[in-house]
C-alpha positions in Angstrom: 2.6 36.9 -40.4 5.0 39.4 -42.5 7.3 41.6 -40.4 4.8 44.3 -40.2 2.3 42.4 -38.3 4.7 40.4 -36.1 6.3 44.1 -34.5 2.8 45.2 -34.4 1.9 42.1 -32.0 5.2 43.1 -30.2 3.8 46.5 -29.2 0.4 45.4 -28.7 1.7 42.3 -26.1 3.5 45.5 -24.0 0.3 47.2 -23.9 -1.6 44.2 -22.9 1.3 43.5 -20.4 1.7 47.0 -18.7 -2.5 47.2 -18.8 -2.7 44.0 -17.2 0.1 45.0 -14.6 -1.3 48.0 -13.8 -5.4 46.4 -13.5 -3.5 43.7 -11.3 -4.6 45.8 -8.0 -8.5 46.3 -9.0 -9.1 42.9 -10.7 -7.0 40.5 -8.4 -5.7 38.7 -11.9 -2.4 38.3 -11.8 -0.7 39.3 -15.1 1.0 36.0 -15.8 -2.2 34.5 -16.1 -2.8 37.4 -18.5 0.0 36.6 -20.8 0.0 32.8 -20.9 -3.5 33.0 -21.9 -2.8 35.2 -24.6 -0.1 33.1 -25.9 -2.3 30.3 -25.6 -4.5 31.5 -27.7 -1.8 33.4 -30.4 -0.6 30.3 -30.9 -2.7 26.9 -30.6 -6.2 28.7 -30.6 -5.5 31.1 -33.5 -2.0 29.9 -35.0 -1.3 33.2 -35.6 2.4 32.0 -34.0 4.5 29.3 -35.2 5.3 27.9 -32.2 8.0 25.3 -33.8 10.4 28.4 -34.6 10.5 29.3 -30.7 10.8 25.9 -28.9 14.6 25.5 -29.3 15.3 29.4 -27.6 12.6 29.3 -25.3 14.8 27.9 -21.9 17.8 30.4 -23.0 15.0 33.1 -23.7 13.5 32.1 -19.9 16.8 32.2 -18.2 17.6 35.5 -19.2 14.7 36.9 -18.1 15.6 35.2 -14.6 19.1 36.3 -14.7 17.1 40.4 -14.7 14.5 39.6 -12.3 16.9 37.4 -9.7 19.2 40.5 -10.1 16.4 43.1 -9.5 15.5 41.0 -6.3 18.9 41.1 -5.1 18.9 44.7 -5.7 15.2 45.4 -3.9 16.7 43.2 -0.7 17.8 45.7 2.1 19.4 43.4 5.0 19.6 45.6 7.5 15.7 46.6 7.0 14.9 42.6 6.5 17.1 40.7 9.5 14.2 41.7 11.7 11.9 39.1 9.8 14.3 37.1 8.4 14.4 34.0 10.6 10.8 34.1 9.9 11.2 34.1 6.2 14.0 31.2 5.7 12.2 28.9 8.4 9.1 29.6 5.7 11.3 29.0 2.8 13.2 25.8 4.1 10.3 24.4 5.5 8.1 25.0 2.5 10.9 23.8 0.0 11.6 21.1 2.0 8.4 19.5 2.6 7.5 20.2 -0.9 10.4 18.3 -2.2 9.7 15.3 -0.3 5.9 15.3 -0.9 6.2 15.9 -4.6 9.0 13.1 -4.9 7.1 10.6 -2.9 3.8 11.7 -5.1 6.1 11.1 -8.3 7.2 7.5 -7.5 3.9 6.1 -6.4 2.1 7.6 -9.1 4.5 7.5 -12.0 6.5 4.9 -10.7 9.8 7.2 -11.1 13.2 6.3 -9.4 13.5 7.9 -6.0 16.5 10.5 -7.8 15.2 11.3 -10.5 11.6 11.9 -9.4 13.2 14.5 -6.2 15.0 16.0 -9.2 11.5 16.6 -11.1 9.8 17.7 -7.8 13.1 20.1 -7.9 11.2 21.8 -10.1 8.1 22.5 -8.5 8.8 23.1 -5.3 10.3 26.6 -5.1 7.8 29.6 -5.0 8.3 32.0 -8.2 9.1 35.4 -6.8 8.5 36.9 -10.3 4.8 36.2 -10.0 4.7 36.6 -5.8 6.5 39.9 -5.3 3.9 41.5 -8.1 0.8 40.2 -6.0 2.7 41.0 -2.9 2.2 45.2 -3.7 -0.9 45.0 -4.2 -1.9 43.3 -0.9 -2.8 44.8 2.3 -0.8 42.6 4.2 0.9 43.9 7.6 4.3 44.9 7.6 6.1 41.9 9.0 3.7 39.1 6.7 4.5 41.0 3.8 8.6 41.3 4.3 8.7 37.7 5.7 6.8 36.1 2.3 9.4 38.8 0.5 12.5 37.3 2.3 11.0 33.8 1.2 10.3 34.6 -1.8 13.9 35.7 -2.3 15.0 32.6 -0.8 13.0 30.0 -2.5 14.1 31.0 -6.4 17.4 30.4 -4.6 17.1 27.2 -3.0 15.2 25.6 -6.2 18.2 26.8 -8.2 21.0 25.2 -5.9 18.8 21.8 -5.5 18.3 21.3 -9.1 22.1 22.0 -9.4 23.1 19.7 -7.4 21.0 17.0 -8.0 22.1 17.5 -12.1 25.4 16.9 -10.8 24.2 13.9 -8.3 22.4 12.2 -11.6 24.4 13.2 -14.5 28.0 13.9 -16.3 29.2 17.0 -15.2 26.9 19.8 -15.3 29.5 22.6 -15.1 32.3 23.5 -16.8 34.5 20.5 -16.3 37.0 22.1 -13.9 34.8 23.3 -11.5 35.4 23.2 -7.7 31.9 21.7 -7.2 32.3 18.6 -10.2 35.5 18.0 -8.4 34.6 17.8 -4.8 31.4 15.2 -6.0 33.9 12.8 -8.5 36.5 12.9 -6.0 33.9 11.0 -3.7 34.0 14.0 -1.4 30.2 14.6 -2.1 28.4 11.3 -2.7 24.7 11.4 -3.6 23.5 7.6 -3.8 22.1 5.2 -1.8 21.9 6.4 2.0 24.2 9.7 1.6 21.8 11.7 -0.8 20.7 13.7 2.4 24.5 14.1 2.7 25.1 14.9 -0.5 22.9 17.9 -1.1 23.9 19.5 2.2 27.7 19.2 1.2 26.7 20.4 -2.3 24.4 23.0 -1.0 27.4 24.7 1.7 29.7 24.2 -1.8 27.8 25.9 -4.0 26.1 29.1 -1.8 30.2 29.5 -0.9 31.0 29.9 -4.5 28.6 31.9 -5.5 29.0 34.1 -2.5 32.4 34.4 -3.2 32.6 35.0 -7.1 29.3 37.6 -6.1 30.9 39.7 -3.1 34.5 39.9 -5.0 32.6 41.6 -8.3 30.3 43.7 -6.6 33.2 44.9 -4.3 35.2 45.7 -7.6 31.8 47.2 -9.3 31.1 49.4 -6.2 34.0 51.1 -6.7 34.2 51.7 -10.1 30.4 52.9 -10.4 31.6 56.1 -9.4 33.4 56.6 -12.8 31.3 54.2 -14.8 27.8 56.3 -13.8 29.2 59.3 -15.4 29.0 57.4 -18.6 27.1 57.3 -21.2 25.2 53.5 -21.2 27.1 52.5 -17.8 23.7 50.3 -17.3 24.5 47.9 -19.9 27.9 47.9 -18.8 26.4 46.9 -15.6 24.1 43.9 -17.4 27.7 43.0 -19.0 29.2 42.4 -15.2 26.0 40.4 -14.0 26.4 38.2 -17.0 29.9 37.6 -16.1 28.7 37.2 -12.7 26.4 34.1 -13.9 28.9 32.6 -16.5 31.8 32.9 -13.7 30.3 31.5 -10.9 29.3 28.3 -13.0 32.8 27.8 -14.4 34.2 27.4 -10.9 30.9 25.4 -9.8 29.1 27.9 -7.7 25.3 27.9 -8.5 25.2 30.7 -11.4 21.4 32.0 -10.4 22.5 32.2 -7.1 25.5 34.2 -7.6 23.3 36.5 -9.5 21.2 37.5 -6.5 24.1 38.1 -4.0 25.9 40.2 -6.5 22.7 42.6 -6.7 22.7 41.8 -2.9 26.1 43.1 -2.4 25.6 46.5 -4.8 22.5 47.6 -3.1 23.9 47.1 0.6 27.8 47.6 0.6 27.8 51.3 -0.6 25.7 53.1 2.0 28.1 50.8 4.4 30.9 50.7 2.9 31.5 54.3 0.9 31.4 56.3 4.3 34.6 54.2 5.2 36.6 53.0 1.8 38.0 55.1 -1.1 37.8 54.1 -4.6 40.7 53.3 -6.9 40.8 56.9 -8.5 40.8 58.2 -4.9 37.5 59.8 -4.6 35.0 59.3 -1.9 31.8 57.6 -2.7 29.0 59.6 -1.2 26.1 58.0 0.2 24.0 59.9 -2.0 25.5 59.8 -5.2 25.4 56.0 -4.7 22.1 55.8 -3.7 21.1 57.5 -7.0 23.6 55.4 -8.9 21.6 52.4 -7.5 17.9 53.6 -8.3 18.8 54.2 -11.9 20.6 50.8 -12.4 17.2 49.5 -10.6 14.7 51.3 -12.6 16.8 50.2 -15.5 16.7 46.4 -15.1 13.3 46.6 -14.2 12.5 47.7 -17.0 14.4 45.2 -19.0 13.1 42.1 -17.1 9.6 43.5 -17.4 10.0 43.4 -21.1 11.6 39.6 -21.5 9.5 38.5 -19.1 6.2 39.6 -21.1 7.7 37.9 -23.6 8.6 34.8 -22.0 5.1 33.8 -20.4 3.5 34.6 -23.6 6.3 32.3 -25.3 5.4 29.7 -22.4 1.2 29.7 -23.5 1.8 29.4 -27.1 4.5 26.4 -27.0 2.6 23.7 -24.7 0.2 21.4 -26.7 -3.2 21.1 -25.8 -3.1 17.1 -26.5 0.2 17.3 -23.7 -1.9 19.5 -21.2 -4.7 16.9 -21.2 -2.8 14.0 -20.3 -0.5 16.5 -17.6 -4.2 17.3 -15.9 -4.6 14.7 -13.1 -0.9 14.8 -11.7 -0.8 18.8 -12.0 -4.1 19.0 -9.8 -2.1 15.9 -7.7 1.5 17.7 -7.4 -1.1 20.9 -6.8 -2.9 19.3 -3.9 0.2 18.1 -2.4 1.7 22.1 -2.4 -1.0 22.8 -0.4 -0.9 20.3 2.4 3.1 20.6 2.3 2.7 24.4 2.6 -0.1 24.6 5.5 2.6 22.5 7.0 5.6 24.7 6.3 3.5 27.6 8.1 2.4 26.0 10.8 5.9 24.6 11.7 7.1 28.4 11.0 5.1 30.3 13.4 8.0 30.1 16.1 9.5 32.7 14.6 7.0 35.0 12.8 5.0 37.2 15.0 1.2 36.2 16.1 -0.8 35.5 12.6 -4.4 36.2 12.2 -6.3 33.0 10.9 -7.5 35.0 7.3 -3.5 35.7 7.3 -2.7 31.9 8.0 -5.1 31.0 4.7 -3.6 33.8 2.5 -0.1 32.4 2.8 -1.0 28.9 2.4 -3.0 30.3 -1.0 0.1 31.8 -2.3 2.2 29.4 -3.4 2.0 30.8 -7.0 4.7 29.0 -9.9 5.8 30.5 -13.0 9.4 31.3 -14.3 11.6 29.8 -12.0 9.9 26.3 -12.7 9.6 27.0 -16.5 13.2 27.6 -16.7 14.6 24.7 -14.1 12.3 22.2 -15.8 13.9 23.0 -19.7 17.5 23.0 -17.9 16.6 19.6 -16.4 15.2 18.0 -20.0 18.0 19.7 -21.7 20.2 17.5 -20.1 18.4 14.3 -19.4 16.0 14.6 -22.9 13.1 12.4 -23.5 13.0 10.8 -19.5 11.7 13.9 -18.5 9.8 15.1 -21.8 6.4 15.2 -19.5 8.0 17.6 -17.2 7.1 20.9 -19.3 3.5 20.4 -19.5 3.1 18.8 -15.7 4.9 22.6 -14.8 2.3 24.5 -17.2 -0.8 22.7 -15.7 0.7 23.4 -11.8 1.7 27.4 -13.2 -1.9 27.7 -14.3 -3.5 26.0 -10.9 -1.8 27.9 -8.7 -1.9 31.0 -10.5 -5.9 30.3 -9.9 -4.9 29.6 -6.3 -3.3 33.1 -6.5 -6.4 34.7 -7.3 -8.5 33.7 -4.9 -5.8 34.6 -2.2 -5.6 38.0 -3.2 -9.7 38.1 -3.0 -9.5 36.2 0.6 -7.2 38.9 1.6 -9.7 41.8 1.0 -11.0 39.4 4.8 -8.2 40.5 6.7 -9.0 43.6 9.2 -7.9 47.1 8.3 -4.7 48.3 10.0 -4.6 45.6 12.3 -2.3 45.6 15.9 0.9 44.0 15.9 0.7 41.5 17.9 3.6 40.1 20.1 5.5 37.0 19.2 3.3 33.7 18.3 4.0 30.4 20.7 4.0 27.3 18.0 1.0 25.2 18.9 0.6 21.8 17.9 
């Protein structure tokens, strides 16, 4: 393929992309399924790519396009709007992630006779919801108001909680996965945070409060500082990109000090979308101006509409990258313990609802089966499953393919939910809060 034809392909996968975004609503297919099929068959159907010359950038490639879309979430997330349904939404996400951890990990060691660390780091990987594939399917859904912001707050919640686990259990398993100095390396050789034998429990919680402090920390302290220079900044020319610049930082920083880097990236879009309409009415900037509400609600639309934009772009890219790179001969032999890991998402997640329902308000049973249906995976498991081969190699070499059969199946799952959803009734009554029922 001379140059030509490859920026020709470009354009034509954008098309493709924005088509099958915009079609998403009318055909219920989501768009990921769109564009790993396409790569699938650019690249081991028609080898029209060369998928040996992408395989080494494809996990740096991937996490960028999580770095956007984690920020972008962070952004979207209005807390005052949200803490209505938010115990409803982390009692869905810990649940979920939780139950899917263990079932996963158990499923691992009696089917592929795995050790009990490494296979809960592998189910890691799996067992966090991909909010780049859910919040999509979520707009398109007729879904009451307080379903559709509690699978939203879990959504945000899960990429997070899959990030910090996987963190921490590199750091249980491994040399040190930060930068050697970090608070969070420290704290675990030091013997502060011990993860074998009996204290693993112990040490993810200890790692977990470590990490979400760091990143909160290194997140709050640069979006305080960026809140009050945007004022300036937004009268520039390119004062977007400068704002990519400070979310990289953001990501490189919180690592250093051994905060979890993804993390950090959503509480620093967190902290610009909600501390200026609280914050400007009461705090003047360094060149002693006063933020308006308005101008920084502007500000923050065009930053927004900017890096949605961006991550809309990579992320095309990425899940067509994704279909043309895994081998068919791999996929065949990942088939049984995808549809396995598959069928154990859907057990853990019927019980992550049920178990949930104290604090969501009444469900309707068609509303019960849609969120147990969408469970769908994508880049948040791509991208944590290269991070985890990167740094244990060939003892987790299945792990790509096992993720690409279970992004696939539940992307399937996906569609049918959307279709099962068209069951729900129209406008239907609020009703008041559920009682948990055995």
């Amino acid at each position: 393929m001379n140059l030509t034809h490859f920026f020709g392909l470009l354009g034509g996968l954008l098309v493709l992309a924005f088509v099958a975004n915009r079609l998403a609503r009318w055909t219920r297919v989501p768009d990921v399924l769109v564009l790993i099929a396409t790569g699938t068959i650019l690249g081991p159907v028609l080898h029209w790519i060369d998928t040996s010359k992408f395989q080494s950038f494809a996990h740096g490639f991937g996490t960028f396009a999580l770095i956007l879309i984690l920020f972008e979430a962070g952004m979207d997330l209005n807390i005052r709007d949200t803490l209505r349904h938010f115990p409803g939404g982390i009692l869905l996400a810990i649940f979920s992630f939780g139950i899917s951890l263990t079932g996963i990990g158990t499923f691992l060691v009696v089917s592929q006779h795995m050790a009990t660390m490494q296979a809960l780091l592998a189910a890691a990987a799996f067992a966090c919801i991909s909010s780049s594939v859910i919040l999509p399917a979520l707009e398109h859904l007729d879904l009451r108001p307080a379903v559709r912001t509690t699978l939203v707050v879990e959504a945000a919640l899960s990429d997070a909680l899959g990030v910090l686990t996987v963190g921490i259990l590199l750091d249980l398993t491994s040399a040190p996965h930060g930068g050697s100095g970090s608070v969070a390396n420290f704290l675990i050789h030091s013997g502060i945070i011990r993860g074998t034998g009996g204290s693993i429990a112990g040490g993810l919680a200890s790692g977990f409060l470590v990490r979400v402090l760091i990143s909160i920390a290194v997140a709050y302290v640069a979006g305080f500082v960026w809140v009050r220079a945007l004022p300036l900044l937004s009268e520039q020319r390119f004062w977007q990109v400068l704002t990519l610049a400070a979310v990289l930082l953001v990501y490189a920083a919180s690592d250093a000090v051994g905060g979890s880097d993804l993390f950090a990236v959503v509480a620093f879009g967190a902290t610009l979308a909600n501390l200026p309409g609280e914050a400007s009415k009461k705090l003047e900037n360094a060149w002693g101006t006063v933020v308006e509400p308005s101008d920084s609600d502007k500000s923050r639309d065009q930053l927004l509409l900017f890096h949605s934009e961006l991550a809309f772009l990579v992320r095309t890219f990425f899940f067509v990258l994704l279909g043309s790179i895994v081998p068919f001969q791999g996929m065949r032999a990942a088939l049984v313990p995808s549809v396995g890991i598959v069928g154990v998402l859907i057990v853990s997640r019927w019980l992550a609802v049920q178990l949930s329902r104290v604090a969501w308000r009444g469900l309707h049973a068609v509303e019960i089966e849609v969120a147990v249906l969408l469970i769908p995976r994508g880049l948040i498991n791509a991208v944590l499953a290269f991070e985890i081969v990167d740094v244990h190699g060939t003892a987790f070499a299945f792990l790509p393919n096992y993720v690409f059969g279970v992004i696939l199946i539940t992307g399937l799952q996906l569609l049918i939910g959307t279709f099962r959803a068209r069951s729900l009734p129209s406008n239907p009554p609020e009703p008041g809060p559920a009682v948990a029922t055995g």
